[in-house]
N, C-alpha and C positions, 0 to 999 in steps of 0.2 A: 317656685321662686322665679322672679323676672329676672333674663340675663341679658336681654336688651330692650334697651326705651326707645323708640322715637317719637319724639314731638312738635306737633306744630312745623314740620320742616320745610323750607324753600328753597329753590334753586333753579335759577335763570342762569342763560347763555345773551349775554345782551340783552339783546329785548325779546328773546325765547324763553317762555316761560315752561320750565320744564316738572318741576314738583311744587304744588300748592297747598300747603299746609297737612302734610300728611302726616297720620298718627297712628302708631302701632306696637305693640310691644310681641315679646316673645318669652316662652315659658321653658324652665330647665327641659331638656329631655323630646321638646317639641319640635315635631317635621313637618314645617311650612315650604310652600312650594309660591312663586313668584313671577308672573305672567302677566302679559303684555305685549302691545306690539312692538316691532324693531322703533326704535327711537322714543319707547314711552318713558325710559329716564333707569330702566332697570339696573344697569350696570353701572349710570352715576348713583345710584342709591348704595350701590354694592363698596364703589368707590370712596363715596362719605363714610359709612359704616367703617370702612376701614381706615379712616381717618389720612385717606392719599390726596382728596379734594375738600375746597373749602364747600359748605352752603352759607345762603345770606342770615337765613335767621331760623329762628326754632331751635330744638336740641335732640344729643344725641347719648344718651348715658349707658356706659359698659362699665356694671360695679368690678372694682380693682383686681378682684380676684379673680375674676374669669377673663380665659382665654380665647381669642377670637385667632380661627384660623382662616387662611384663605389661600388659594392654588397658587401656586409660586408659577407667573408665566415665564420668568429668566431663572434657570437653574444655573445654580455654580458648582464643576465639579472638579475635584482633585485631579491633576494630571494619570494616575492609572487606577482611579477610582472604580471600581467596578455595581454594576444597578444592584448585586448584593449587597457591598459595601456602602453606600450612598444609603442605602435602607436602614443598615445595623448601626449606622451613626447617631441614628435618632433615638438608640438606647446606651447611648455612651455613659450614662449614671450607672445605667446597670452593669455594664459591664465592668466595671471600674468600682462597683461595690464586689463583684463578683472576683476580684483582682483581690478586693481588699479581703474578700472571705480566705482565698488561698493561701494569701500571705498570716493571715492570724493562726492557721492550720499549722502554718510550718513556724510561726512562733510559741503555739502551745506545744509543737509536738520535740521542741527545745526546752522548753520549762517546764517539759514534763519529767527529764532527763534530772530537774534540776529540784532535791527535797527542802533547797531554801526558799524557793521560789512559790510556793503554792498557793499562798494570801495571790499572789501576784495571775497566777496562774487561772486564781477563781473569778477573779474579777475579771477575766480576760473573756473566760468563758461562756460567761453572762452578757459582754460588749455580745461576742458572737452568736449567741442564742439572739439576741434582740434582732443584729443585724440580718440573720440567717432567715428570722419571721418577716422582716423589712421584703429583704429580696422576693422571697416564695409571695406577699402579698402584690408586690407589681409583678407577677409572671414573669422572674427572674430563669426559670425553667425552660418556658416557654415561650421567651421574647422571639426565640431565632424561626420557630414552627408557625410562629404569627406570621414573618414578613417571608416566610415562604409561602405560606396561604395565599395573601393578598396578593403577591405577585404571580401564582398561578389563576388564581380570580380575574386579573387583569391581565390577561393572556402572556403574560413571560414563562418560560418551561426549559426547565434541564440547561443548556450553553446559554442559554439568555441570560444566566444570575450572573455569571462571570464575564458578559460585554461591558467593554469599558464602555462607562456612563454616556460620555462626550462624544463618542459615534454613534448615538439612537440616532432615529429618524423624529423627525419633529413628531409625528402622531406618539411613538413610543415616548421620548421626551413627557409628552402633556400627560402621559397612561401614568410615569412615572412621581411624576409631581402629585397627579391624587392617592396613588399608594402612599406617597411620602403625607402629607397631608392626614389621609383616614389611619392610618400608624401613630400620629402624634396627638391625634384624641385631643383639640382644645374642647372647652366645654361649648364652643360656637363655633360651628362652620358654616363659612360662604361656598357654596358649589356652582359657578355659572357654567352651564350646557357642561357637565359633566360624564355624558353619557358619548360625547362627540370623540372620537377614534375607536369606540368599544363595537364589536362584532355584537352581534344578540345574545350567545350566550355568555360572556363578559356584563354587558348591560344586567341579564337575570341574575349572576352572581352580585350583580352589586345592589340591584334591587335588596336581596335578601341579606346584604352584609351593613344596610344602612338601616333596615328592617330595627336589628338588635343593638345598631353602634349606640355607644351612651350620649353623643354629643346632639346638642340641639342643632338642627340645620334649617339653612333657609335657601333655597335653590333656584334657581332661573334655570327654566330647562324649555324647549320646545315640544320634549319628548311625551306625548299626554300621557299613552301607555306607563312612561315610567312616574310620571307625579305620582298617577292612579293607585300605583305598586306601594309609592314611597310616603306620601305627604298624608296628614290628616287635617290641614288646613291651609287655605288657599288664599294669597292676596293677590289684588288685579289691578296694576296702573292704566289708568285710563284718562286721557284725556287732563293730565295733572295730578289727578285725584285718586285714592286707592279707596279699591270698595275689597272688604274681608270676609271670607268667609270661611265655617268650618265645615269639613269633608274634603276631600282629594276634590280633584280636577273634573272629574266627571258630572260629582256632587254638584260643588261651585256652579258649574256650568247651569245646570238648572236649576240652580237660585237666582242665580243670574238674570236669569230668563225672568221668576216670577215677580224680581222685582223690580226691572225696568218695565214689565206691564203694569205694574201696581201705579209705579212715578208715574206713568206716561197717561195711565188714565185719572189720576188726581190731577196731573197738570190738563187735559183734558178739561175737567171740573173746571178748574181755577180759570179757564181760559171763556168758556162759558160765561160765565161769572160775570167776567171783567166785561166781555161783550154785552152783556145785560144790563150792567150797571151804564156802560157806555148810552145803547138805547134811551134809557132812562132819561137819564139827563140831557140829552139832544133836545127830546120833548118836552122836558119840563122847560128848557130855555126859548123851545118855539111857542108858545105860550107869551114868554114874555110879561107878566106880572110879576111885581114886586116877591110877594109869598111863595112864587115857585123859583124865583130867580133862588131866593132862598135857600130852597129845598135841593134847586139844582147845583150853590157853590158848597152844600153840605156832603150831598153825594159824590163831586169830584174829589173833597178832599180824605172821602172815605177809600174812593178809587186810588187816588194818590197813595196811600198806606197799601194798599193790597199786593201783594206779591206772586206774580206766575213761578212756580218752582222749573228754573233756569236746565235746561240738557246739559247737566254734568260730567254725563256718562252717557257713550254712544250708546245706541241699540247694534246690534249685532247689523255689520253692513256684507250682505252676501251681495256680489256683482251679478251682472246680468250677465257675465263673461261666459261662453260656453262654447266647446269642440265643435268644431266643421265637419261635415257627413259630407259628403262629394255624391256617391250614392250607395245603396247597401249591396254587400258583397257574396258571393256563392255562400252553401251552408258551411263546407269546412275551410274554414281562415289559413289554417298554416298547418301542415303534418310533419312531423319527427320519425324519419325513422333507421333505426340504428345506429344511432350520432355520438361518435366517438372522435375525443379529441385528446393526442399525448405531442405537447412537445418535444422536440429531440432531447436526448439527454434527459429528460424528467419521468420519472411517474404519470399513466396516466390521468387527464383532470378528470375524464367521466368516460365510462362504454357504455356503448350500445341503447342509449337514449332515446323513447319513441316513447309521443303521446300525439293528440288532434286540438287543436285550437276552435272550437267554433261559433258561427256569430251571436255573437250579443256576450261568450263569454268575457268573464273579469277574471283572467289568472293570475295570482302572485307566485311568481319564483322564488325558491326559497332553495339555503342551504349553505353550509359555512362558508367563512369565507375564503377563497382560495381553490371553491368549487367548481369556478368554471362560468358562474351565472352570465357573467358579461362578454364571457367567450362564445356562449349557447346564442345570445343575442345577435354579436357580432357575426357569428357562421349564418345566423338567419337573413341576414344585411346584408350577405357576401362581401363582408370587409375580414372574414378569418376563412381560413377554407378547414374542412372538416379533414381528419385524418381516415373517420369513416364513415358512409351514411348520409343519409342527404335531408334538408329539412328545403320544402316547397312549400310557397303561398299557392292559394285557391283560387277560385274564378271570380275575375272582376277587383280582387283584392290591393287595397291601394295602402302601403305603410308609410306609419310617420315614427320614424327614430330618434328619440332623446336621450342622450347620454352628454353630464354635463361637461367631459372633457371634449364635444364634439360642436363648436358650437361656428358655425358660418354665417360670420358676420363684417359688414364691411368696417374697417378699421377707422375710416376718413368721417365715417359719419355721425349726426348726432345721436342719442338712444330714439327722437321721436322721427328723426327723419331717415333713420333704418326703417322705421314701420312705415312710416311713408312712403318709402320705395317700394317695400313688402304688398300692401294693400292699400294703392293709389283709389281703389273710388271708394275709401271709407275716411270719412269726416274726423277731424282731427280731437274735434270734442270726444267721440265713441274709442280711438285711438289712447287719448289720455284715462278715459274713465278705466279702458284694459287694463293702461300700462299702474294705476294705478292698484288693481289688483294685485299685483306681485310685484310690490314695493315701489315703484318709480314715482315718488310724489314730487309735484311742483317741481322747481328748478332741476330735479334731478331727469326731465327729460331731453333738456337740452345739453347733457354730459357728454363728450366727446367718447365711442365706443371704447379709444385703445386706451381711454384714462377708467374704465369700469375695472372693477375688483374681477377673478374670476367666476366668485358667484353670481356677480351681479349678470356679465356673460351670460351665465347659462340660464338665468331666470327668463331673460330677454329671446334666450333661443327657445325657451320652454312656450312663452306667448305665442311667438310665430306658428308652433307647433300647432298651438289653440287654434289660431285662428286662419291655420292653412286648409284646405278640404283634404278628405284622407277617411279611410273604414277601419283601419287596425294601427293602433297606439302600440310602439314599443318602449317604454318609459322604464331609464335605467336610474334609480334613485332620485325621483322627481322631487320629494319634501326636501333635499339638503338644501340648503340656505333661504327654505321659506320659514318665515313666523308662523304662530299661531292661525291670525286671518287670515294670511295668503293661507295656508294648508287649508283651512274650510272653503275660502273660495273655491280650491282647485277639487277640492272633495264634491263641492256641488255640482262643479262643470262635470266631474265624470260622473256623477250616480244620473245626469242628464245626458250625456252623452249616448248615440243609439248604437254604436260601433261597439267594434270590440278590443281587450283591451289585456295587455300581456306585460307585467311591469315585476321589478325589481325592487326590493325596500327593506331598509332594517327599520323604517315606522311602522310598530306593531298594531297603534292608535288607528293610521291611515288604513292598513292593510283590513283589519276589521270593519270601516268603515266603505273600502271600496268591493274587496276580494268576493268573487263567492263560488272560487274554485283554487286550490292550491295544489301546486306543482313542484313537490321536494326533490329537489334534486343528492345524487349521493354519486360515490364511484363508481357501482356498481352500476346506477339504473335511476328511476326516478318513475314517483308513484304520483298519482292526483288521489287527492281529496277534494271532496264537497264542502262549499262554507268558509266561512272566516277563519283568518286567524285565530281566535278561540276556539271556534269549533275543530278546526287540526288539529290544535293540541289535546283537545279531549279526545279525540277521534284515536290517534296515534297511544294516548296513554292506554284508552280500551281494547286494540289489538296487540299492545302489549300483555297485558293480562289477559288476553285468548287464547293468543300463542303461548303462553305455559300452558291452557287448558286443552290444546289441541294434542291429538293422538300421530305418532308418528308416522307418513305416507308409506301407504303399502312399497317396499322393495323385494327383488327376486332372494330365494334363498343363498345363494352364494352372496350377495350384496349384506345381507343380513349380518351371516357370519362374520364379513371383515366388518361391518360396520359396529358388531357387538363386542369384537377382537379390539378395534380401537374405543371404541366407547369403556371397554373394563380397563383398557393402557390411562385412555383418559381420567376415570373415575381411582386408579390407580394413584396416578399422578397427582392430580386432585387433592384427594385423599392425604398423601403423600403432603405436599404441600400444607395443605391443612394443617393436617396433625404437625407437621415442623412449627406453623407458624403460632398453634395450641402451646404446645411445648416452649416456644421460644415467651409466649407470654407468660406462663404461667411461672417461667424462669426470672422474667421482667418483674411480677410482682414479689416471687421471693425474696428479691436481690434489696428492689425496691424499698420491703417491711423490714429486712435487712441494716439498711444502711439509718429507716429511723430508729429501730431497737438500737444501734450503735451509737447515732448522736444521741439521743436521751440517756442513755449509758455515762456516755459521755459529760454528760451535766449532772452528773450524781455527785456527793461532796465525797464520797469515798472513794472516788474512783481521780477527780481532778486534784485530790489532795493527795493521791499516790500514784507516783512519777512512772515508776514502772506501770501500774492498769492503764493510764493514760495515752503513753506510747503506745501499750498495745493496741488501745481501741484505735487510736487514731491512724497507725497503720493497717488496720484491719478496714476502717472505713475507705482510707484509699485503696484498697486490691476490690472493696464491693463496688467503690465505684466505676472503678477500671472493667470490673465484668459487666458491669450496666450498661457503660454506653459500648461494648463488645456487642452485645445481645444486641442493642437496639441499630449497631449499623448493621447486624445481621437480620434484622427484622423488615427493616428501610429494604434492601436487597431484595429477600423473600416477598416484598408489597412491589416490588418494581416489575 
């Protein structure tokens, strides 16, 4: 079933022509993913759809019954509303049927009292068996276990469900709105850059929670990794025009590819052609007789009708843009060793941290967030000082540091005559074609620095990076606030790049692309792997399942002893626990088959037509329920 049509649509800014007749529909249940460059029109598309902007002409039809959702960027919240509460609001039916179940309980368990009342009593009965299958059928049960889910998905945990709403932080805010959002299940959701405040593993949870949601989605994401994860078809504004296709991003990508070769070499053809037919007729008019004269206003007016099929759609434009080498640097680039950092007052971030850096490698740092990653950086900068350990660059070794909150620039200047200062004997044309690179097109080079956004900032300090000389790249989240082509751009300048290269990323996409050594960082310590981002992960899930297969390291016999003393305490414990948490289930489902043997009881005509069975069952049903959710807070406890 189609749950959204576009047709034909248009939409100019003046005399910027922004959407030209684009047409596309979308299928119940369907995960399209939506790509483009910054300013190809994505998020006015999103905009129309949502009916917030006008377009000129064309249409856009959302039959009546379906619901279109979209990410609330202004939340409003009750003065002591709490991120629990702001959540459980969005099932205020159910709870309020759930109000209405209690109350019918304590007026049957009145007119059960009552032998005139019984006609009255059965019919009441039957409202409540209806409403009872109502509720269990929306996960009346388990509305509250949902928006505890998702909000541990979306990194909230334990005091986080009880902050008041209206004190997040803008990143928690926006986390908050897509839990709000993927809770309310329209049957169409808009998700733009969805993945923006989520650490990686938040992102994989949601990968896989968007995997099963039932609602159709259409996405704007820069994220490729997670299209890949999520979409099973892909549309691409380009140049006005949307070209479709089915498969993820990766797919798309090289269809892409095959069939701007196909256009390019029919227009090729056609252009031929036209040159042929052109010759032709030159000739037949040098000539100059009548009967060719002819021949020749017959051929032009064939020329006239012939059409070269016009560049609709760009070809993929990778820049000439690439890293500065100054010259190459001794064999080991930077060494680690025993690098420990605890601020005062906190928890250590990391001990005793040592690896080798050496040239030509590509390492990605990795590891949660809150691990230290940019502290490990900055200790290498000497802008943090180590509490223990020392990390030293190599012989000859020259660093270039990028972090976007770091960006030194002069305030007074334009965007092109910052470069101009930067790299006076380079030509302003090779300057623009850069800055065009990572985003700065047309007017946007004469932008006054202190009027740039702070992404734009760091994109500008990220150039200079490029194109300063230097052997060893520090790059502390270098994709945030590039698009899709700046990220290929900068993905080609580094696979060309001859230095070496030590960077920071939650782009899973890029990391794969650049990485081909990874360096996980942990509290303890921090291990290298060989390879990509996928290859880690496999790498890491295989010495998982070795380590159960491996034999426990020889220890001396008294080590043994205690070790087998605590290992029987432990397996005791274990055990112990276990069997509690056995027991407490097994208690859960008694209680459980319980409580439906008593409402089906309950709706017997012999039983609601006799006042006295009726009372009993129904105070019998409240004590099984009161032991049910007993069990289960003891159960919740026993899981904690």
């Amino acid at each position: 079933m189609i749950i959204l049509s576009v047709n034909q649509l248009v939409k100019s800014f003046g005399t910027d022509l922004i959407l030209d007749q684009v047409s596309f529909s979308i299928q119940q249940k369907e995960k399209v993913g939506l790509v483009g460059a910054n300013g190809a029109g994505k998020s006015t598309l999103f905009q129309m759809i949502a009916g917030e902007i006008p377009f000129d002409s064309g249409n856009i039809h959302i039959p009546n019954h379906i619901q279109l959702g979209r990410q609330d960027q202004l939340l409003h919240f009750k003065p002591e509303e709490t991120v629990f509460d702001h959540l459980i609001s969005i099932f205020t039916p159910l709870i309020q049927m759930e109000s209405q179940l209690r109350e019918m309980e304590a007026t049957m368990s009145n007119l059960g009292t009552d032998p005139h009342k019984s006609r009255e009593l059965e019919l009441l009965m039957q409202e409540y068996s209806l409403l009872t299958e109502d509720f269990e059928a929306q996960n009346g049960y388990g509305f509250r276990s949902e928006v505890r889910g998702v909000l541990n998905g979306l990194g909230f945990y334990g005091d986080d469900f009880y902050q008041k709403a209206s004190l997040l932080s803008g990143g928690q805010k926006t986390r908050l709105a897509l839990a709000r959002l993927l809770l309310s299940k329209p049957n169409l959701i808009l998700l733009d850059e969805p993945t923006n405040h989520l650490d990686i593993d938040s992102v994989q949870w949601l990968e896989g929670f968007l995997k099963t949601h039932p609602s159709s989605l259409l996405i704007i994401s820069h994220d490729r990794y997670f299209l890949d994860q999520v979409t099973d078809r892909t549309l691409e504004l380009d140049q006005t025009h949307l070209m479709d296709f089915t498969g993820s991003y990766s797919l798309a990508l090289k269809k892409k590819a095959a069939l701007l070769e196909s256009m390019e070499r029919r227009r090729t053809r056609q252009m031929k052609e036209v040159r042929q037919q052109e010759d032709l007729v030159r000739k037949l008019k040098q000539h100059g007789t009548e009967k060719l004269a002819k021949r020749a206003a017959s051929r032009e007016k064939k020329l006239s009708k012939m059409e070269v099929e016009s560049k609709k759609h760009a070809t993929p434009v990778l820049s000439s843009l690439q890293f500065q080498i100054q010259r190459s640097s001794g064999r080991h680039v930077l060494t680690a060793e025993e690098v420990s950092k605890q601020w005062p007052g906190h928890s250590p971030l990391f001990q005793d941290i040592s690896f080798t850096l050496e040239r030509g490698d590509r390492m990605a740092l990795v590891g949660p967030n809150g691990i230290g990653k940019t502290t490990l950086f900055r200790i290498a900068m000497n802008l943090t000082e180590a509490t223990r350990g020392t990390i030293q660059f190599g012989h000859q070794v020259k660093p270039a540091y990028y972090h976007q909150e770091l960006t030194q620039l002069n305030e007074k200047l334009t965007v092109l005559e910052e470069m101009q200062e930067s790299f006076p004997q380079q030509k302003d044309s090779f300057l623009r074609t850069c800055l065009g690179s990572l985003l700065f097109f047309g007017d946007d080079v004469f932008k006054p620095i202190h009027l740039l956004s702070g992404g734009e900032k760091a994109r500008l300090s990220l150039l200079k990076i490029m194109l300063s000389p230097h052997n060893l790249l520090l790059l502390d989240e270098p994709t945030n606030h590039l698009d899709i082509p700046a990220r290929e751009n900068l993905e080609v300048a580094l696979n060309q790049y001859d230095g070496t290269i030590f960077f920071i990323s939650h782009d899973r996409y890029f990391m794969n692309q650049i990485a081909t050594k990874i360096l996980e960082l942990t509290p303890s310590g921090a291990t290298t792997y060989l390879g990509n981002y996928d290859q880690y992960l496999r790498k890491k899930k295989q010495l998982e399942l070795e380590e159960d297969l491996l034999p426990s390291p020889a220890i001396t016999k008294t080590q043994s002893k205690q070790e087998k003393k605590k290992e029987r305490e432990r397996r005791m414990q274990a055990k112990s626990h276990q069997k509690a948490l056995d027991q407490l289930e097994q208690d859960l489902e008694t209680v459980e088959a319980a409580i439906v043997e008593t409402e089906e009881a309950m709706c017997l005509p012999e039983v609601f037509q006799n006042p006295e069975k009726s009372k009993k069952l129904h105070q019998k049903r409240q004590e099984l329920e009161a032991t049910r959710d007993s069990l289960y807070k003891e159960w919740e406890s026993l899981l904690d």
